[in-house]
N, C-alpha and C positions, 0 to 999 in steps of 0.2 A: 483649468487643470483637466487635463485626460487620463484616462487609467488604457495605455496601450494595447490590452489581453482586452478591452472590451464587451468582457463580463460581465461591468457592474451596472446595475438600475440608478445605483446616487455614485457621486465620488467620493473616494474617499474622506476630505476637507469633510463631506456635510453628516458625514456616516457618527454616527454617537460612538461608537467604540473606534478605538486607538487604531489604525493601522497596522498591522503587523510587518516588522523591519525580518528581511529575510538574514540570518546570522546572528542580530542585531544590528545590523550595518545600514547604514547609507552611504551611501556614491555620487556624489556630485559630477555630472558631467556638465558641456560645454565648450559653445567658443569666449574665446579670450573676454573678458570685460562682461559676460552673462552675471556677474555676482558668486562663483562656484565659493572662492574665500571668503570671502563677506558673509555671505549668509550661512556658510558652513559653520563655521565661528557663532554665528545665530542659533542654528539649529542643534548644535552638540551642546551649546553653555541649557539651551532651554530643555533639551531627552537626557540630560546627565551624561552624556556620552563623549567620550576622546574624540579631539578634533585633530585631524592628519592634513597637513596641507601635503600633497606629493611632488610638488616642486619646490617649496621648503625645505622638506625631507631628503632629496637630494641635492640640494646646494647644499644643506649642512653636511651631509655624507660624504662629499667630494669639496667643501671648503672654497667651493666658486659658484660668483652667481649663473643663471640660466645661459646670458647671452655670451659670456666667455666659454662657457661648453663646445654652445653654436660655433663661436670664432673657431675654436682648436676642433672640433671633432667633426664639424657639420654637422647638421640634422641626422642624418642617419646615425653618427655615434650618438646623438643626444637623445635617440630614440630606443636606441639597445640600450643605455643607461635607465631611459625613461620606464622600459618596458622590466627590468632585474628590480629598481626600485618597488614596481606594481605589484608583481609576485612575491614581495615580502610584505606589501601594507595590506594586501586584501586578502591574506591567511592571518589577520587578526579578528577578533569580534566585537563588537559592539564598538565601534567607532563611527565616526562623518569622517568621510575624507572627501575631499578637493582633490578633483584630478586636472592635471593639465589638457588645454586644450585637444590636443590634436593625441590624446589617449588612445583613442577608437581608432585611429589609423589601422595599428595592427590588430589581425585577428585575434591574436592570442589574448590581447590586451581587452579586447570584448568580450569572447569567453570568461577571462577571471572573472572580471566587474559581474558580467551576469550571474556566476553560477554564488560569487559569495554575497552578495547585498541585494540591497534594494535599490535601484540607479535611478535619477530622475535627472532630467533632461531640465536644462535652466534654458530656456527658448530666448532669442530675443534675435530682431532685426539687424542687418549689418550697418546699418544708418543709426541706431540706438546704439548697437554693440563701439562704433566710434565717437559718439560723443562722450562714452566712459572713459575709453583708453587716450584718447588722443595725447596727453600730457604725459602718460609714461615713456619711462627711457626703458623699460625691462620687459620688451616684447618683442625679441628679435625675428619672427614673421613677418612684425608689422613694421618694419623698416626698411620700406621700400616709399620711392616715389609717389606713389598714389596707395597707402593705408585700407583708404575706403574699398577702392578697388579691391585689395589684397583680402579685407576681410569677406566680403562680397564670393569673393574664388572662394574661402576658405569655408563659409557656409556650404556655397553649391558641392562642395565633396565631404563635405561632414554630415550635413544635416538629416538624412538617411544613415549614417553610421549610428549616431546618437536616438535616436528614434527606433532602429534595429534595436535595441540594449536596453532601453528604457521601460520601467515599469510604470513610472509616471511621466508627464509631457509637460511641463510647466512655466507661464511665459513668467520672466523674470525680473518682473514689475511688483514691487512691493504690495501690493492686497491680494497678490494670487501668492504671492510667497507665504503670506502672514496667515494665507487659508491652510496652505501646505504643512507649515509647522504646525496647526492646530490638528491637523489628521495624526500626526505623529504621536501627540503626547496621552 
């Protein structure tokens, strides 16, 4: 785990005092299959805190899942829905939320996440990031011909997004997570 601002002498994981969550909030970022849901759901049951998935929160909102957005609207409609969902979960407090991957696209959508939480980056390789996903049907990015390929691109123009935004850097492997949740509490 890295602390982005590069301030600090220990990280925080090894620091004896709690962390401080800026709002109270955490921010889950990431690509697809990093763990953002999984371990949000970890991390809120364990800091007492509301857990927001934001593409949950929008299929429930609009009563359809992700990849029929995609069909009807394209990406670009699915991203001004993505982007009005954002601006109402991250003027709440004291929550985790999971954000969909490709969040960071818009500026704007990086300004919120920074200015109200604390954003950590769930790291992980496009070779790891496809052995999770492979078996889902609800990733309409990754429905193309070549997956691997596709998440590969999707890193190379993300991965500096996520990083720009992030207060922590954290690859998203189970012993660096379970350091992670111990900075928190």
């Amino acid at each position: 785990m890295s602390d982005t601002a590069g301030g600090l002498s220990e990280t925080a994981a090894e620091s004896t005092a709690p962390a401080p969550l800026h709002r109270g909030n955490l921010f889950l970022i990431g690509l697809p299959g990093a763990g953002k849901s999984t371990l949000g759901r970890q991390l809120a049951r364990r800091l007492r805190k509301r857990f927001l998935d934001a593409d949950a929160e929008l299929e429930q909102r609009l009563g359809v899942p992700i990849p029929t957005i995609f069909e009807i609207e394209g990406e670009a409609g699915f991203r001004d829905r993505e982007e009005a969902m954002l601006a109402d979960l991250t003027v709440l407090a004291d929550i985790v939320l999971s954000t969909g991957g490709g969040v960071v696209i818009r500026a704007a959508n990086r300004e919120r996440l920074r200015q109200n939480g604390t954003v950590i980056y769930l790291h992980a390789q496009p070779a790891t990031l496809w052995g999770r996903v492979r078996h889902s049907r609800n990733r309409p990015l990754l429905a193309t011909a070549d997956p691997l390929a596709r998440l590969a691109e999707l890193y190379a123009q993300r991965d500096a997004l996520y990083r720009e935004i992030a207060t922590y850097v954290v690859e998203s492997e189970r012993g660096e997570v379970m350091r992670l949740m111990r900075a928190f509490e």
